[in-house]
N, C-alpha and C positions, 0 to 999 in steps of 0.2 A: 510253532507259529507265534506263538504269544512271547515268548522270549525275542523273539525276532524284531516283532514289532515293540518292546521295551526298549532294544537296544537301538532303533534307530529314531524311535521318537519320543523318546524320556525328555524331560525338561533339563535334567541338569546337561545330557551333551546335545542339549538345543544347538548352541554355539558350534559348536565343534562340528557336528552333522552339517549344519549350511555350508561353512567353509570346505569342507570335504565333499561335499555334496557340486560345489560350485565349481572344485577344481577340476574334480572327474568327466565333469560335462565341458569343458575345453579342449581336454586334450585326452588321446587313448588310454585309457587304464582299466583296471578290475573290474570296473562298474559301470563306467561308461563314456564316453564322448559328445561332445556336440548335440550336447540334449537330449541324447536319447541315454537311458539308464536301462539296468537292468545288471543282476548278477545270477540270473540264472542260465543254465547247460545254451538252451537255446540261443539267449541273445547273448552270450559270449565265442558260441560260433557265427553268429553276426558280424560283431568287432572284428572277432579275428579275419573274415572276408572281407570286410570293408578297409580292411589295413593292407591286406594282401594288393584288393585291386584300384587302391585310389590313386595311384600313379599306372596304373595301364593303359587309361584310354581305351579298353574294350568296352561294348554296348552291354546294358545291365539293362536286368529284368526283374524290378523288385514286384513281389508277388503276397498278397494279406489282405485280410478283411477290412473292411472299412472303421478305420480308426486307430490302427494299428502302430501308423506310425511312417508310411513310408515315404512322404514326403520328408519329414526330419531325417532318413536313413540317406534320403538321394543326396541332400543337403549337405551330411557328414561327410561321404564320399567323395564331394567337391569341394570341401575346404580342408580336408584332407591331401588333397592335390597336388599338384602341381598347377594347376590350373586356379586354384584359390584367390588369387588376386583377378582376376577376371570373373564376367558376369555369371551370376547363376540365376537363370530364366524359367520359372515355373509356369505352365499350362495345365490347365484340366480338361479334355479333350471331352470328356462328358458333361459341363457344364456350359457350354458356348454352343449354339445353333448351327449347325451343319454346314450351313450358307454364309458364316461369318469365321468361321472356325480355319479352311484356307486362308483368307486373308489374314486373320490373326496368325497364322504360322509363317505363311511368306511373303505377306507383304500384299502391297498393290500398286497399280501406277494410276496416276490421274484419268479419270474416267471409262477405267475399267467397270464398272458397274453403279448402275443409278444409285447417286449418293458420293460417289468418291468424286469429290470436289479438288483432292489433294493426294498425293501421295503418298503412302505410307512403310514402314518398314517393318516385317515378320520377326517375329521371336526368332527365328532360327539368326536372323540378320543382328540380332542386338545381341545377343549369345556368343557372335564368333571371339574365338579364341579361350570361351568356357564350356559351359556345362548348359544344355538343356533340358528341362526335367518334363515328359511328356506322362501327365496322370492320368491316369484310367485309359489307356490307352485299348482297349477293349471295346469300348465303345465308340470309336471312329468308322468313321465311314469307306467303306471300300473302294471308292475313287480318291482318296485322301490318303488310304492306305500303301495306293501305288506309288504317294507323292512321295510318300514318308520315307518309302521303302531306295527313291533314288537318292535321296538325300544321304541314307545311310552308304551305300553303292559307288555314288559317283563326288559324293560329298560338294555336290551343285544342285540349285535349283531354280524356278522363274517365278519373279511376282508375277497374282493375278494380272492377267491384263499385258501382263511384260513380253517380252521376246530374248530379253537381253540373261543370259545364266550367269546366277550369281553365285562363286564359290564362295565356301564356310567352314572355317576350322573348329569344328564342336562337338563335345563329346556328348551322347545320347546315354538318357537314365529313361527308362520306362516302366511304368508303375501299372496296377490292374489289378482289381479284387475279382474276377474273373478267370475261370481255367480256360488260358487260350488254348489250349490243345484241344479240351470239348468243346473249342469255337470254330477251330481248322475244322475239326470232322463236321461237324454244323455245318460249314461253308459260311460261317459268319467274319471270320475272320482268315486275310491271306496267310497260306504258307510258309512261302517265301518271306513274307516282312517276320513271321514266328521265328525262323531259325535265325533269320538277323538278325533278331532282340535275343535271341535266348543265347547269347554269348558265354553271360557269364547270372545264373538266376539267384535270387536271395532271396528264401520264406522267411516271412513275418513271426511269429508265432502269435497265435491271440492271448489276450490277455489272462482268459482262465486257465489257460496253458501255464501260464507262467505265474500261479498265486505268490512264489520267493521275493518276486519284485514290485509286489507292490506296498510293500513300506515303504520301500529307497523311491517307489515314484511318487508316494504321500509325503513323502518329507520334500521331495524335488519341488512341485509343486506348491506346499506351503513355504517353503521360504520364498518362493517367486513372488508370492501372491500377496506375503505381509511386504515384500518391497514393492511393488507394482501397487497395491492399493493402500499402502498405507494402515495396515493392519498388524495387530497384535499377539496371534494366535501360536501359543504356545505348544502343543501337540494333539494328540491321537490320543482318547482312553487306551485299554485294552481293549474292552468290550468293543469299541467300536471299530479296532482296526480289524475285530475276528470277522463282524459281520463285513468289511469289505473285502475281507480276502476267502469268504465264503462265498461272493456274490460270483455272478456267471458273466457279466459284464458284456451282454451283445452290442455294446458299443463302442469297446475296446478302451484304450488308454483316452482315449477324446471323450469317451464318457464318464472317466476317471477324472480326468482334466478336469472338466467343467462343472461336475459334481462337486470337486474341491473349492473352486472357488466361488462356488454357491454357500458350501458351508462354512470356508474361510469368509466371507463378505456379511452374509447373517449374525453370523457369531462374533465376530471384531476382534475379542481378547480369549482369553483364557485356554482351556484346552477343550477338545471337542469330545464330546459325549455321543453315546449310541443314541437320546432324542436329537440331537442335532442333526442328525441323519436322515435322509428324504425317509416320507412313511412307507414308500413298497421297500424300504431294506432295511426297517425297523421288525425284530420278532415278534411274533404274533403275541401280544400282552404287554408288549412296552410301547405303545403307540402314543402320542402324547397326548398329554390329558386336553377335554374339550369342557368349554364351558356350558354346565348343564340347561338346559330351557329352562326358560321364566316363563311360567302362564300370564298372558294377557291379563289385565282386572275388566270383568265384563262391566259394560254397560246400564245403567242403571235408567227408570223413569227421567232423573234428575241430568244425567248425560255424565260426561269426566273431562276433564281437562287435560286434551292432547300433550300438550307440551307438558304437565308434569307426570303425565302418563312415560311419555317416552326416557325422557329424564330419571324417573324411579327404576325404568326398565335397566338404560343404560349403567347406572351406579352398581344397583344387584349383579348385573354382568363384570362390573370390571372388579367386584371386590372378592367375586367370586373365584377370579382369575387371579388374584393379586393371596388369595386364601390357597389356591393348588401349588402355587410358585415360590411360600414361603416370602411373600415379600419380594420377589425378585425381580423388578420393574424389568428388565429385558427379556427375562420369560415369559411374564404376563403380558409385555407388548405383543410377540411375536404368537400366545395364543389369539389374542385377538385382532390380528393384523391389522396393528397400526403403530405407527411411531412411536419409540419409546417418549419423545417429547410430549406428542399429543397424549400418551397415558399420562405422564407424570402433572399436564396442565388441568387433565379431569381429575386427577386425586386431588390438589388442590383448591377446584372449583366445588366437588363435593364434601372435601373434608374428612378424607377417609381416612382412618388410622387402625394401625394394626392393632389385636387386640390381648390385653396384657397375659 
């Protein structure tokens, strides 16, 4: 593992990594396509089914925990296409209210229900002639289920409120971190609409499943994130690619994701250390250093003066910080969470220097 992550995030093939990294996520190859990466067993029989079925037109049933990824997976698959140059229409079936969620699929007509001032057009209606991507579809509701289910069936359906069947030439992706099979037997979810999605299924694998890939997605990622935010961040220690590819990751690649560019955004330049790393996936003994308490000075007959009270407190703090860090005004800001501006404007103010 530690070779692994040398060779994919060493400074000198910085260069070369992004471009290779860049080309992979375009188009099908060894590692990967259309943003999603990976070179390990698992997500290489991913690609290979996504390649197999992105010109069939059969209903898919991508299947993963949350975070995994399948949204980017549905995505591949239709611009993989045939269908590529037409719409591709994302819903989250669990995130939209029950009672808005028909209409957000099919549409409505003028005063179908208090509030519709106006008529409107369903996903399924903006999709024709591409791709609809139906997420978490697990969690719909079983009068929505029967709708979903003619759609797939008769490939027509009626806006709320409507009379008039509106045919749709679109191909269905459906997504779910949910075993709909122990939904059938539940009676939580229909039958019928199961074996019509389960045409053609594709697991996810999670992300601890898959530790080989997460250099190629730490690299995928920082080079997004030094172009997207304008940042300088040159690689990964070792140390600290061990502890991410020891981590368990219950949040999957989105937890990876955003973690990255938590630590690409803090950091700005240089390369990333195991302290730059949130503290629950820092080793027990390398936590970073905290600036020790300064006892109050009590109170005397005579009284003390607040503001050089606090002032004395505040200097003792920040040089104390400025003494852990070696001087390193960006690591002593960020122990004392605050801008490295505003430290550098109080070393000035107090006159602090290092000492010889």
């Amino acid at each position: 593992m530690q070779h692994m992550a040398a060779t994919y995030l060493s400074n000198a093939d910085g260069a070369n990594c992004s471009s290779n990294l860049t080309e992979i996520t375009e188009k099908p190859g060894p590692i990967g396509f259309q943003g999603v990466v990976g070179k390990s067993r698992s997500m290489q029989q991913v690609f290979r089914l996504i390649e197999r079925v992105a010109d069939s037109d059969s209903t898919i049933l991508i299947n993963g925990e949350t975070g995994t990824g399948k949204g980017l997976v549905a995505k591949a698959i239709h611009s993989s296409s045939y269908r590529k140059d037409k719409p591709f229409v994302s819903i989250n079936c669990g995130a939209i209210p029950e009672n808005l969620l028909e209409s957000e699929l099919f549409g409505h007509v003028k005063g179908a229900f208090t509030g519709a001032t106006s008529a409107k057009i369903g996903k399924f209606e903006v999709a024709n002639g591409g791709t609809i991507f139906l997420d978490e579809i697990g969690d719909m509701s079983p009068d929505l289920q029967v709708k979903v289910l003619k759609v797939l069936e008769e490939r027509e359906f009626e806006a709320v409120g409507g009379c008039k069947s509106i045919k749709v030439d679109v191909r269905i992706i459906a997504a779910t971190h949910r075993d709909l099979e122990e939904q059938v037997q539940k009676g939580n979810f229909r039958e019928d609409l199961f074996y019509r999605l389960y045409v053609i299924p594709i697991q996810l694998p999670a992300l601890q499943d898959r530790p080989v890939d997460i250099p190629l997605l730490t690299q995928y990622f920082l080079n997004k994130l030094n172009k997207d935010k304008n940042t300088q961040v040159s690689g990964i220690s070792q140390a600290a690619m061990e502890v991410l590819t020891q981590h368990t990751w219950p949040g999957n690649v989105r937890e990876l994701a955003n973690m990255m560019e938590r630590m690409v955004v803090l950091k700005g330049e240089g390369e990333i250390q195991i302290n730059d790393l949130p503290a629950k996936l820092r080793p027990e003994g390398d936590q970073e250093f905290a600036p020790v308490a300064v006892a109050a000075p009590e109170i005397d007959g005579d009284g003390i003066c607040l503001n050089t009270a606090v002032s004395e407190f505040e200097k003792n703090l920040i040089y104390q910080s400025l003494e852990k860090t070696d001087w390193v005004k960006n690591k002593a800001a960020k122990l004392l969470h605050v801008k490295r501006t505003t430290l550098v404007e109080k070393i000035k103010r107090y006159d602090l220097q290092k000492c010889a």
